[in-house]
N, C-alpha and C positions, 0 to 999 in steps of 0.2 A: 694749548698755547702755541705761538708758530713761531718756530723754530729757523731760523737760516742755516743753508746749506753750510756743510766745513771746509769748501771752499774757495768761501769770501773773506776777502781780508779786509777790513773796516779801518779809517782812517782816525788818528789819535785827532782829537776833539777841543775844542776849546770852547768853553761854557758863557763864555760874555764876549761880546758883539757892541760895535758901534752900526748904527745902520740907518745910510742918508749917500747922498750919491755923487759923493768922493770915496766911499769908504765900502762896506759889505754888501754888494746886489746892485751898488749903483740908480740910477736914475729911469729904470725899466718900467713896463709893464709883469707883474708877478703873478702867474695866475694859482688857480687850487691848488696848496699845496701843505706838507707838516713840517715844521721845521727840524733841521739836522736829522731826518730821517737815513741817513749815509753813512754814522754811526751805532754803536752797538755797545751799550742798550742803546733802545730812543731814548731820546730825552720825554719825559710824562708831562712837562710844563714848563711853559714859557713866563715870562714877566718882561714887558715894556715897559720902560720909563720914558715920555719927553719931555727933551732939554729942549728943542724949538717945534715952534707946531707947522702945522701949512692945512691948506683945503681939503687935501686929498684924506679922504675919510679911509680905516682900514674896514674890509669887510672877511664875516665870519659864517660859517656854516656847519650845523652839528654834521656828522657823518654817522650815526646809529642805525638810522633807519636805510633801505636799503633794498629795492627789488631783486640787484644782482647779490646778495648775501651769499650764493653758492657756488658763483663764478668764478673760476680758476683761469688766471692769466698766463698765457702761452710766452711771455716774457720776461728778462731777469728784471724788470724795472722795479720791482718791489724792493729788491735786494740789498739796496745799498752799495756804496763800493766795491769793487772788484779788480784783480790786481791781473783778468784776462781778459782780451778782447785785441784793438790793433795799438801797436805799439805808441803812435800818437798819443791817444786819450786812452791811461792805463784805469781808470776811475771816476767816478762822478766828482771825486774833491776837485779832478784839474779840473775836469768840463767848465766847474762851477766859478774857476779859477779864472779860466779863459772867457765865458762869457761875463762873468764881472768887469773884466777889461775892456771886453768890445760887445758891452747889451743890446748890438744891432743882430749879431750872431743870433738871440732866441729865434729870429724870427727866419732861420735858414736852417732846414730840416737837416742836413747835411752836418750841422755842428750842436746840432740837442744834446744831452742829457746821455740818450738811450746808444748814440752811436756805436758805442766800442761793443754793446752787447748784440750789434746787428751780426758780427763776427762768429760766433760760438750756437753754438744748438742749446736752441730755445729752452728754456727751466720754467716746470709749472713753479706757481707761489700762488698762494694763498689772497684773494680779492683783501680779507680779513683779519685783524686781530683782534686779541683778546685783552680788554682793560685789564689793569693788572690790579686794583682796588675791587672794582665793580662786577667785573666779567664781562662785561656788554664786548659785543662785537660791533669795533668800530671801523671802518672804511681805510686801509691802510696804502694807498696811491701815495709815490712820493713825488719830489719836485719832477720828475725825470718823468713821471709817467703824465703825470699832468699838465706840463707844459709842452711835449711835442704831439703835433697835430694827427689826429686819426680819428676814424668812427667809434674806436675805444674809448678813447679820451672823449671825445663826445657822448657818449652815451654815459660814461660814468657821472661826468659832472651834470648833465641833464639831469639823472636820477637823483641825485643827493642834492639838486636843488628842489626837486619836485617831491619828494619825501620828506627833506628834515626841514628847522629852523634855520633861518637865515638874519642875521642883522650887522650894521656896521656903525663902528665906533669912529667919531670925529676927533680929534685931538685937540686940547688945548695942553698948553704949556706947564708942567709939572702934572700930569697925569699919570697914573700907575692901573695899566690892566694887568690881569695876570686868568690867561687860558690853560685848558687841561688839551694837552697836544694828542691825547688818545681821542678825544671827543670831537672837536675842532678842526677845520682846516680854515685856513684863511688864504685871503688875495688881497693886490692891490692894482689899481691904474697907473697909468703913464702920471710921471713926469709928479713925484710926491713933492717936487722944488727945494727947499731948504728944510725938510724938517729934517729931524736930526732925534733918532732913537737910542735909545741903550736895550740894550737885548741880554737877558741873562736866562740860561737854560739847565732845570731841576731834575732830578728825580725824585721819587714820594719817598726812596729807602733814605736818601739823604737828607728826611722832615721831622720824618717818623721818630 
């Protein structure tokens, strides 16, 4: 099972989201990514509901399968939160804070995800985790690794489109998916317009 170093300090959490572009992620391009991976535990599943729909279709992609399965990242970006690096950006919760403000920022290497961890000597982690139902090893890149630009990132998302299943969900208005956040990574494109999600995030211990 992978384990996070002792430390990281992980950001207290809150499980329901509104999300449409006044409000959570704004009106961005999103790319491969698991939701609240920044917290601890992950959350095991997601549930959407939409209240308004628009064009922009969500897309999904299993993470199981996997060429790199033994690759170890030379970066904290698995990590989640952390309460070191440069005094600006103390953790991925502001980053995510600050570029929800200003979603032109994704696209300025300078203000990503990963910055504050450019600071601090490098920590191997684990490419992988362990489903906590199933056991499968599933692909565990978070928002941070998968949105700032590198031949990493590149290679990763190459791979786990060319190995796993891929599909995307259009929306119509009172729709209810609900994804396994170990299995799954999801994106979206530019400009989702007016739709307007409700976002609610599980664990299996709290089903069971």
């Amino acid at each position: 099972m992978y384990v996070y170093p002792d430390k990281y300090n992980f950001v207290v959490d809150n499980s329901f989201s509104i999300i449409r572009k006044d409000k959570l992620l704004g009106d961005s391009k999103l790319e491969w990514h698991k939701d609240m991976i920044h917290t601890s535990p992950w959350y095991a599943g997601t549930l959407l509901y939409c209240e308004e729909p628009s064009d922009m279709p969500t897309d999904f992609c299993y993470t199981m399968n996997s060429s790199l399965i033994d690759k170890v990242y030379k970066h904290g970006c698995f990590s989640g939160a952390t309460l070191v690096g440069n005094k600006e950006y103390k953790n991925e919760a502001k980053m995510m804070d600050r570029l929800y403000k200003n979603p032109k920022l994704r696209k300025r290497a300078k203000h990503l995800f990963t910055t504050h961890l450019l600071d601090q000597k490098p920590e191997k982690f684990n490419y992988y985790i362990d489903h906590p139902i199933t056991n499968e090893k599933c692909v565990s890149a978070s928002p941070a690794t998968m949105i700032i630009e590198s031949e990493e990132r590149t290679s990763i998302i190459d791979d786990l489109l060319s190995n796993n299943k891929q599909f995307s969900h259009n929306w119509n208005k009172y729709d209810i998916i609900i994804y396994d956040n170990y299995k799954l990574m999801h994106s979206r494109q530019d400009g989702p317009g007016n739709r307007k999600l409700v976002r609610i995030n599980f664990n299996y211990d709290n089903m069971l």
